[in-house]
Steps between C-alpha positions, in 0.01 A plus 500: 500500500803760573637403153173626348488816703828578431466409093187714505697840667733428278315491194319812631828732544605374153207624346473829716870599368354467146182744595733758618757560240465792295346434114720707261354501113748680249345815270646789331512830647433856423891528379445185284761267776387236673298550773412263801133482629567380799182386747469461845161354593426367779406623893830556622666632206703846471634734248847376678447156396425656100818718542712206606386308208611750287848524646519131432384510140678833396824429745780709554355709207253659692129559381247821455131461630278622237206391703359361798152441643468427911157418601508157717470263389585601132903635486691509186791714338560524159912531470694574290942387530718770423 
C-alpha cells in the first residue's frame, strides 16, 4: 500500500512540474526578428517567471519586452533577444 502512495505522489509532482513551466510559441515582431511569446498561466505564476524564461531563451544576449499582459491568472511577455 506505501508503494502505491508513494507511486501516486510521485506521478502527481511529475505532472505538476509540466503544468507550471512557461509555454513559449515563436512569432515575428514589430522589427521583423524573432520574437518569443512567452505564457505564464497558471495561479501562481509571475511576470518573474516570463522574464526568466526569456533570459534562458535569449541568453547572455539579453532581450527587449515589447509586451506584457499581468492579470492573474493570464501572464505573458512577448520578447524580443537583442
Amino acid at each position: 500500500m506505501k508503494k502505491i502512495k508513494l507511486l501516486c505522489f510521485l506521478a502527481l509532482v511529475a505532472l505538476s512540474g509540466c503544468t507550471f513551466s512557461p509555454s513559449v510559441k515563436e512569432s515575428y515582431g514589430p522589427s521583423g526578428n524573432t520574437s518569443y511569446e512567452i505564457s505564464c498561466n497558471n495561479m501562481s505564476a509571475s511576470l518573474g517567471a516570463c522574464y526568466q524564461k526569456a533570459g534562458e531563451i535569449c541568453k547572455e544576449r539579453g532581450y527587449n519586452v515589447i509586451s506584457q499582459h499581468s492579470e492573474a491568472p493570464f501572464v505573458s511577455i512577448i520578447a524580443e533577444c537583442k
